[in-house]
C-alpha positions in Angstrom: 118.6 75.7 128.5 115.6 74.5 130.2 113.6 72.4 127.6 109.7 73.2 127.9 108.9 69.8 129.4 111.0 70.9 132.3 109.5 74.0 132.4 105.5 72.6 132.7 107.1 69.7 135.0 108.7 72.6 137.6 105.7 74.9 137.4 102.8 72.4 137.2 101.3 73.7 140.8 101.8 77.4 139.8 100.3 76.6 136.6 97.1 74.5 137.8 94.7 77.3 137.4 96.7 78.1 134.1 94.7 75.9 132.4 92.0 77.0 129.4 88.7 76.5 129.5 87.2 75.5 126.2 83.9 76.7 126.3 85.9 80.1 126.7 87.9 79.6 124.0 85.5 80.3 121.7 85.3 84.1 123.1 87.5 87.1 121.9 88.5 88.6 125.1 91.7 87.5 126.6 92.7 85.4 129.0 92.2 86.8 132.6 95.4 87.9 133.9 95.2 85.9 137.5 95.0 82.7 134.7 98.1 83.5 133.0 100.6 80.5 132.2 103.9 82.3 133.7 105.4 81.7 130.3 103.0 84.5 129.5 102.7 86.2 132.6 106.7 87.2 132.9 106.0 89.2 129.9 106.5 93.1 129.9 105.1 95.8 127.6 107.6 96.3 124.6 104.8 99.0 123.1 107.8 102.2 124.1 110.5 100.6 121.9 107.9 101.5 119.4 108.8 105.0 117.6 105.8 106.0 115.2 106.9 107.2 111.8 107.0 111.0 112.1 104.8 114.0 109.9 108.0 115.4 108.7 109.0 111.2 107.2 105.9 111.3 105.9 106.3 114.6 103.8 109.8 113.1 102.5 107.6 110.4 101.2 105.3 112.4 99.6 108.0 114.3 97.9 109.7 110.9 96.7 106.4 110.1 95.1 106.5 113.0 93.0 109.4 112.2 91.5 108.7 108.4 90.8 105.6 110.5 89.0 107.7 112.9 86.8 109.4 109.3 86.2 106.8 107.4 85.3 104.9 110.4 83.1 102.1 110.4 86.0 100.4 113.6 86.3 98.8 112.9 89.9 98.4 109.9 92.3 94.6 109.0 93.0 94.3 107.5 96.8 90.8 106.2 98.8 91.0 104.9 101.8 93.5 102.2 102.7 97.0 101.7 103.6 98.5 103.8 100.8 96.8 106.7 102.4 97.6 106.2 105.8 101.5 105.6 104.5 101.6 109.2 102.8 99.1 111.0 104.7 98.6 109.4 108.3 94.8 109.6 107.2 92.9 106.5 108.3 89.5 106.6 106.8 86.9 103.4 106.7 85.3 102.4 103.6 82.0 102.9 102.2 80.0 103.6 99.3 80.8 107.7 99.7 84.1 109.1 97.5 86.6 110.0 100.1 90.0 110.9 98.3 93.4 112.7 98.5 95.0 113.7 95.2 98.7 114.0 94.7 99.5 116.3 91.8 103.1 116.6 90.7 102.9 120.1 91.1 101.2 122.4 93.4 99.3 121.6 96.4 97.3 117.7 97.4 93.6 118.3 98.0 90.9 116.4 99.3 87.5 115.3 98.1 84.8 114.1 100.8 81.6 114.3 101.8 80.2 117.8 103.1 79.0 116.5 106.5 82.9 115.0 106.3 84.3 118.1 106.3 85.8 118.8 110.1 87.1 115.3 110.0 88.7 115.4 107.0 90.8 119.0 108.3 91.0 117.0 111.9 93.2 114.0 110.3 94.8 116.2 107.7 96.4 118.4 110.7 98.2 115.1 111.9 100.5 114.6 108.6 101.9 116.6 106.2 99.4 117.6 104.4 97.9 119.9 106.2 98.0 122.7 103.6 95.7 120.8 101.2 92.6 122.0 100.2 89.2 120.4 100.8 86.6 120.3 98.0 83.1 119.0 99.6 80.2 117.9 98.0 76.8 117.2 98.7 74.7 114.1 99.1 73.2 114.5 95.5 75.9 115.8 93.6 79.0 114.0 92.1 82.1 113.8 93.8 84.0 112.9 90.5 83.6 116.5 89.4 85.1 117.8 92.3 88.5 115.6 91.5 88.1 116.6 88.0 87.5 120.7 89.2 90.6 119.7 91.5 93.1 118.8 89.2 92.0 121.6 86.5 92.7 124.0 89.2 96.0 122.5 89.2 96.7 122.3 85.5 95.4 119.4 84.6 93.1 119.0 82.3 94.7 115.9 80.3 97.2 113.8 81.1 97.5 110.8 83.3 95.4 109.9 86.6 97.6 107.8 88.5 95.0 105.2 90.7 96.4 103.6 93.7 95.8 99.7 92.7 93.3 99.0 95.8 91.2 102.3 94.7 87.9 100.7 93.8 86.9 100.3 90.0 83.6 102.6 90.6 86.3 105.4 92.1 88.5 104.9 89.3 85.8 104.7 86.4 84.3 108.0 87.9 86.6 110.3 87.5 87.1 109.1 84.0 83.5 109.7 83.6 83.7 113.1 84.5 86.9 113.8 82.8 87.5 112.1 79.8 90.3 114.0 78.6 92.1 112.3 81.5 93.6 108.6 81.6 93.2 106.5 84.5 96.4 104.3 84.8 98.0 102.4 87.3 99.0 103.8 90.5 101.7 101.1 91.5 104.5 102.3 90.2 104.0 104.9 92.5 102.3 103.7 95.6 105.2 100.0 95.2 108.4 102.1 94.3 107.8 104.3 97.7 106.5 101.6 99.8 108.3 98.2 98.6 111.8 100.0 99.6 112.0 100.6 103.7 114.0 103.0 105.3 115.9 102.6 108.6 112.8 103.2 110.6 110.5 101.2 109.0 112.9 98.0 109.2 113.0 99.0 112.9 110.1 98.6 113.2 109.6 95.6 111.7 112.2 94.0 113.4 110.3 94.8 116.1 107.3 92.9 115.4 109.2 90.1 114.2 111.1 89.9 117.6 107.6 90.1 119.9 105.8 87.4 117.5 108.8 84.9 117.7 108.7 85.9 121.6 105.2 85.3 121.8 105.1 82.4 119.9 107.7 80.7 122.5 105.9 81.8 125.5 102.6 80.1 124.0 104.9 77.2 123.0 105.7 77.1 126.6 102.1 76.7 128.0 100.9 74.5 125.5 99.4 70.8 126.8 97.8 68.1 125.2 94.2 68.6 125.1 94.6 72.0 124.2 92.4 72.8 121.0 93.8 74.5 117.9 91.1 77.6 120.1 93.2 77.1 123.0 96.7 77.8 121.5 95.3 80.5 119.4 94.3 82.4 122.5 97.8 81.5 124.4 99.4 83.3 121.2 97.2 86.1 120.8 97.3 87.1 124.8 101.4 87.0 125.0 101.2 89.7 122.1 99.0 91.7 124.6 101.6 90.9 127.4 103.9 92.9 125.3 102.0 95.6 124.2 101.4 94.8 120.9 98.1 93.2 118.8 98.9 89.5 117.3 98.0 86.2 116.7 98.0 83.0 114.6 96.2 80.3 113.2 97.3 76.7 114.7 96.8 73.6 112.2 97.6 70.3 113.5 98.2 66.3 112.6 96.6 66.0 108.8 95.2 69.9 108.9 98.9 71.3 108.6 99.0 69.7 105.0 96.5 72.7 104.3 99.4 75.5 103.8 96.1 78.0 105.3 94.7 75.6 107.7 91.1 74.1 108.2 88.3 75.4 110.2 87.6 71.5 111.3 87.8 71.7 115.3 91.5 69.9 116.0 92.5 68.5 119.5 96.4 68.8 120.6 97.9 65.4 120.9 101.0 63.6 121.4 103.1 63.2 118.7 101.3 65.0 116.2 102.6 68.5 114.1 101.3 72.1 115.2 101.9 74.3 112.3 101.1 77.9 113.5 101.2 81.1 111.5 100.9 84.2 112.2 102.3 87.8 113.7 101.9 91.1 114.3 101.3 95.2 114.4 103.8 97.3 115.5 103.3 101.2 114.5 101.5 100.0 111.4 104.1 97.4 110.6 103.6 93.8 110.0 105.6 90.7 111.0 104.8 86.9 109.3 106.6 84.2 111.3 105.6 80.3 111.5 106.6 77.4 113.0 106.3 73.7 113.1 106.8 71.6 115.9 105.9 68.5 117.3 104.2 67.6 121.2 106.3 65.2 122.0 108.8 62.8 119.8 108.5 63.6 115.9 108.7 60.6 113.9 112.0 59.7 110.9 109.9 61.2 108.6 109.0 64.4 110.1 112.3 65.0 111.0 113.7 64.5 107.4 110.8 66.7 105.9 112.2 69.4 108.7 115.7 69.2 107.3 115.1 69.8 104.1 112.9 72.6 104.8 115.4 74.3 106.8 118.1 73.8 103.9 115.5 75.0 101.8 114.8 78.5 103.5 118.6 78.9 103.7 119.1 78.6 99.7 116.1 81.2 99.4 118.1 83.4 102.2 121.3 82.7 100.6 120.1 83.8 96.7 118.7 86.7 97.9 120.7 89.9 97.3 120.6 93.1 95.4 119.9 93.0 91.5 118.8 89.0 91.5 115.5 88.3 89.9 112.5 88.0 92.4 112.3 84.4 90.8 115.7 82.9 91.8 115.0 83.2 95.4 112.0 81.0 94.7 114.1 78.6 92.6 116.6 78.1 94.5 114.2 77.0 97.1 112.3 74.8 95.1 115.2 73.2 93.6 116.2 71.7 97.3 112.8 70.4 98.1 112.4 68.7 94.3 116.1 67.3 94.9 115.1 65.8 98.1 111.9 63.9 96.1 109.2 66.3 96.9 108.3 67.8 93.4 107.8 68.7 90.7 106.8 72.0 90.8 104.2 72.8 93.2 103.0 69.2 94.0 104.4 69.9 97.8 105.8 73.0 97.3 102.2 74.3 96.6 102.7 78.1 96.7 105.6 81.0 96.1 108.5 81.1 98.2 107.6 84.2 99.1 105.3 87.5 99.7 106.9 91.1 100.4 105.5 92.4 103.2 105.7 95.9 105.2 102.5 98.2 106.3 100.1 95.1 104.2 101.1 91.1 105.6 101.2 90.6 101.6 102.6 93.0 99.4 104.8 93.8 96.1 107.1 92.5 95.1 106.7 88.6 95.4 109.4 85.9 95.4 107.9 83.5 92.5 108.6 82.0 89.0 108.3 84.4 86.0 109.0 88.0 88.4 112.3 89.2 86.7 112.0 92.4 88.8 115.3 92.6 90.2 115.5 92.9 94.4 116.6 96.3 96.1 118.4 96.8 99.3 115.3 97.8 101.9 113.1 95.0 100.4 111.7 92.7 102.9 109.7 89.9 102.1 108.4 86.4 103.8 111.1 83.4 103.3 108.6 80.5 103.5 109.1 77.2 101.5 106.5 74.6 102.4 106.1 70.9 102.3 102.5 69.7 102.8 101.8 65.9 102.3 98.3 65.9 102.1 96.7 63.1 104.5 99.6 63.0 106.8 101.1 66.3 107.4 102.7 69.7 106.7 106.0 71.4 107.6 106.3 75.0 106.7 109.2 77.8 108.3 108.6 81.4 108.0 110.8 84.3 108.8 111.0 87.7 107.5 114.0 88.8 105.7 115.3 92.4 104.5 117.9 92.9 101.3 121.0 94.5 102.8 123.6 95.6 100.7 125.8 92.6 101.2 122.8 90.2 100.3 119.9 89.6 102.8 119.6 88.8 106.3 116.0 87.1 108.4 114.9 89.7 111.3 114.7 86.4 113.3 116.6 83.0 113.8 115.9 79.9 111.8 113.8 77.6 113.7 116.7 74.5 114.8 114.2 71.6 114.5 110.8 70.4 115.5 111.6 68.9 119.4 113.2 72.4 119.6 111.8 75.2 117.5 112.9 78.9 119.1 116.2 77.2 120.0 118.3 79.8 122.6 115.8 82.6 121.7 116.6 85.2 124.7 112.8 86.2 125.2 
């Protein structure tokens, strides 16, 4: 395989206009195409790989909800805008200080509460998911948009009962409806909103395989192009331009030398140099779909002690991978982890190992459930999560590998390969 030093060595004249310019660095556009690195120009759109999640998927989610309601003694789920909406509803609506909202009940018919003026948009984005039936109560700059939930869900039977609130439904939209109706309780959402979206289907774990596999691709083809010199800026723009090679929108933050002890990085400007660590984090979209990924690696030769640090990182994201199965405890992934990187001298508890093992993550980067000490909830096949152990020596530097894994039936399995060391971090990666 050619190594990346033979790669800039044999493409050195192609590449001699390749080079970024700082003072452009700074700007968001991307990198003109005539300027490409070939790493990055050989790159193709992947974006018709991507199959969006369907209206009639989306119905079969609303209907699972209901029954994780009847379960869970929840008379209606509460949702404003945010991901939970888009997930059930393929509505995508902003924020603001104006009560948008789509009501669940457990029986009967969803409805919608928005602004008057709101109106036509609301029935526009309503007609492109499944709940295109529901009914849309309006209301007017100077009246209360809480009695219109509360007029909503008395038209459907309930009076009392329990209000389900999405948990990112914010406390002034929560507290207003149980203003307006006090004979209802305001609980918790998640039950709801986690038990649908914390177990993927097929589709959804296509997709995210998908992102996965264009971020690690990305990732190699910035890897490729990178020189010393570059700033942390530089990199950062090589990354974010090969997702846009291949259709998709991505990036990731670079740390390097000291600044990749910070397990989220500096904003201190950092120079690329020989023989120093790059930690880079990052990932991207696909269909609505997240993908986490990072990698350390060294410009040039990595010294005994990086090289021992990498080892026991690797052997420690293979003990989280290899706990990690149906009905184990969120928590043992994380100590199993933890226990390699405090047997190898880098403990105790989080005095290098500074943060969880590990995140879920799906439609959000970061959400439930999460791989740390004291979560008993026991993992389900279609869970997929971040499997990230870190080591961060503060003053010298940090080593941290990232891959997304899903719970199989059999145990678990990474979407992406395990980085094989620092001099060689995508290892035979086909892209």
């Amino acid at each position: 395989m050619i190594s990346r030093r033979d790669f800039l060595g044999a493409s050195s004249l192609a590449a001699a206009g390749a080079a970024i310019d700082p003072a452009r660095a700074l700007a968001s556009e991307p990198i003109a195409s005539q300027n490409l690195p070939p790493s990055i120009a050989r790159l193709t759109s992947w974006a018709d790989r991507a199959q969006p999640i369907t209206t009639e998927e989306r119905a079969a989610r609303v209907e699972r909800a209901k029954r994780l309601m009847k379960d869970t003694g929840i008379d209606a789920l509460y949702l404003t805008g945010g991901t939970s909406m888009s997930y059930f509803t393929n509505i995508r609506w902003g924020g603001g200080e104006r009560l948008f909202a789509v009501v669940v009940p457990v029986r009967g018919t969803a409805f919608v509460v928005c602004p008057a003026f709101e109106e036509d948009r609301a029935r526009e984005q309503l007609a492109l998911g499944p709940l295109g039936d529901a009914d849309v109560f309006t209301w007017e700059e100077h009246e209360s948009p809480y009695l219109r939930v509360a007029e909503g869900l008395k038209s459907r039977g309930i009076a009392s009962g329990k209000v389900g609130a999405e948990e990112t439904v914010q406390f002034r939209f929560s507290d207003g409806v149980a203003q307006a109706a006090p004979a209802l309780q305001v609980v918790s959402g998640t039950p709801v909103s986690a038990g649908c979206r914390g177990v993927k289907d097929e589709h959804e774990i296509a997709l995210m395989r998908l992102a996965n596999e264009a971020t690690l691709t990305a990732y190699k083809a910035a890897y490729l192009a990178l020189e010393e010199g570059m700033t942390q800026r530089d990199f950062g723009r090589l990354v974010s331009t090969a997702h846009q090679q291949l259709g998709f929108q991505g990036g990731a933050s670079v740390q390097t030398g000291e600044y990749s002890a910070l397990p989220h990085g500096s904003i201190a400007p950092q120079v690329v140099r020989e023989g120093t660590i790059l930690l880079i984090d990052g990932g991207c979209s696909v269909e609505g779909y997240q993908s986490d990924i990072s990698r350390t690696f060294v410009l040039g030769r990595p010294s005994d002690k990086m090289k021992k640090v990498f080892d026991i990182e690797f052997r420690a994201q293979t003990a989280a991978l290899e706990a990690a199965a149906p009905g184990v405890p969120a928590e043992d992934v994380d100590r199993a982890a933890r226990k390699v990187i405090e047997d190898a001298g880098y403990g105790p508890g989080y005095t290098y190992f500074t943060h969880r093992v590990g995140h879920g993550i799906g439609m959000d980067g970061h959400e439930w459930p999460y791989l740390v000490k004291g979560n008993t909830v026991p993992l389900k096949a279609g869970n997929t999560f971040s499997d990230e152990p870190g080591i961060y020596i503060r003053g010298e530097f940090g080593v941290r590998l990232e891959d997304d894994m899903v719970i199989t039936e059999a145990g678990a399995e990474l979407f992406t390969p395990q980085s094989p060391s620092l001099e060689d971090p995508f290892g035979n990666w086909p892209h």
